[in-house]
C-alpha positions, 0 to 999 in steps of 0.5 A: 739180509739185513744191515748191521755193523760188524768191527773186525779187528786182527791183532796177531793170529787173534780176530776179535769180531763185535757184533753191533745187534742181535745174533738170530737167524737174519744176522747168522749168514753176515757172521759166519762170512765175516768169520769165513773172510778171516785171513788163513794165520787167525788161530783164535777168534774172540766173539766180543757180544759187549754191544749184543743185547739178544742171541738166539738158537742162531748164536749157538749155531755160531759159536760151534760151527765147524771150520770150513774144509780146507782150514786150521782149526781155530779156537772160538772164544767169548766175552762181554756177555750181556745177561741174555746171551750169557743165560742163554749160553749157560742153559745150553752147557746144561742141556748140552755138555759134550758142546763145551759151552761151559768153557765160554762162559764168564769166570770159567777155567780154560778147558782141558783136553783130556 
């Protein structure tokens, strides 16, 4: 696995999470710990990608992995977006409107529930 460095900071039931690399297949399992590891009150994470230059398909998987069994829903939401992360994202809500990514990216309205 390799090493990174993740800021983990918890403000309420807020956790803001800032990954300090790219988001691809080495650097998932890291995440995904770091956001399981989250105390059991945190209702909202916030991925803050300020300092992600790249994400891959991995991103993608991380921003709509289902909550482990046993643990409130949490709502996932996304900021600092570089160019990169941020088309990639915008390409995904193209091809794949029922994952909602449109809500995630910059300038969006909240989502709605029907």
């Amino acid at each position: 696995m390799p090493i990174m460095n993740i800021t983990t900071m918890i403000e309420g039931t807020t956790a803001r999470i800032v990954p300090h690399t790219a988001i691809d297949q080495d650097t998932l399992p890291l995440l995904r710990a770091t956001a399981a590891a989250l105390p059991q009150w945190v209702t909202e994470v916030v991925w803050d990608l300020h300092d992600t230059p790249f994400m891959d398909l991995a991103g993608l998987h991380l921003l709509t992995d289902p909550e482990p069994a046993g643990r409130p829903p949490r709502r996932t939401a996304v900021t600092g977006m570089r160019p990169q992360p941020q088309e990639l994202l915008r390409v995904a809500a193209e091809l794949f409107p029922p994952l909602r990514f449109p809500r995630q990216l910059p300038g969006a309205r909240p989502h709605q529930a029907a």
